[in-house]
C-alpha positions, 0 to 999 in steps of 0.5 A: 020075808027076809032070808039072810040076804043082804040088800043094798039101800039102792036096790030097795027103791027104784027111784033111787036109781035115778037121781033126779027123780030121787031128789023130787020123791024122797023126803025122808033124809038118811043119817048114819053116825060115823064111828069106829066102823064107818070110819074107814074110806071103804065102807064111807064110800059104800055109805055114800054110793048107798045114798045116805044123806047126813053123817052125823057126829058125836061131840060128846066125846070128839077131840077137835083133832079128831073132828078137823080130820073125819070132816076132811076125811068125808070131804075127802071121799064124798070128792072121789065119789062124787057126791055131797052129804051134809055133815051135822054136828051133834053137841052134847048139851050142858053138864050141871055139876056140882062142887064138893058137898062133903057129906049127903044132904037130905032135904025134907018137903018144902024145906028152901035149897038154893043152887049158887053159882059160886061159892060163899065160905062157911058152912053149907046153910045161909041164913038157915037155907042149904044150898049147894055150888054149880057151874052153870051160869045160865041156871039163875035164869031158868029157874023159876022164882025161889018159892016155885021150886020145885023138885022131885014132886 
């Protein structure tokens, strides 16, 4: 039982103590994600000395700016330290938005709504068929034939 001590990730495991034989027993990988806290060179060089192995970034919300100088920032202190880590990327995936629907639509069950990649003018039905405009591209071919759809049951 842990009493309010804090233990360190070397002290946890022997093995860790010695490199070569940490590298033939570990198999399980430690990721911390960089952030405001871990940012700072001190607690990166603890994180490293500690034996993390991946530092992960969130592109969710990531400038390039901001990417470009913490790769060079734990390029930086892994070289002072002394040991390599992998960096991994986190992409956020596609966002599927939809352009301007005006008023709420409500659909019945079985009732046709077709999801177009751009806009036609007029009004919001085609040949008697709601649709509504998206972004993304890729979604005319992921989705099943028009008489498969099917959402929300």
């Amino acid at each position: 039982m842990l009493k309010n001590k804090t233990t360190s990730l070397a002290s946890t495991n022997v093995i860790m103590d010695n490199p070569t034989l940490e590298m033939r027993y570990r198999q399980t990988k430690i990721i911390f994600t960089i952030g405001p806290a871990t940012s700072i060179d001190e607690v990166l060089k603890q994180l490293i000395n500690e034996r993390v192995d991946i530092c992960r970034i969130n592109m969710a919300h990531a400038t390039h700016e901001w990417t470009r100088g913490i790769i060079q920032q734990i390029k930086r202190v892994c070289g002072e330290v002394g040991r390599h880590i992998a960096i991994m990327m986190d992409i956020k995936g596609p966002e599927i938005r939809t352009g301007d629907i005006g008023e709420p639509i409500y659909l019945e069950h079985d009732q046709l709504f077709d999801l177009l990649m751009s806009v036609p003018t007029g009004d919001a039905s085609l040949e008697g068929i709601r649709y509504v405009n998206v972004n993304y591209p890729m979604c005319q071919c992921q989705l099943p034939e028009p008489d498969q759809r099917r959402f929300g049951g």
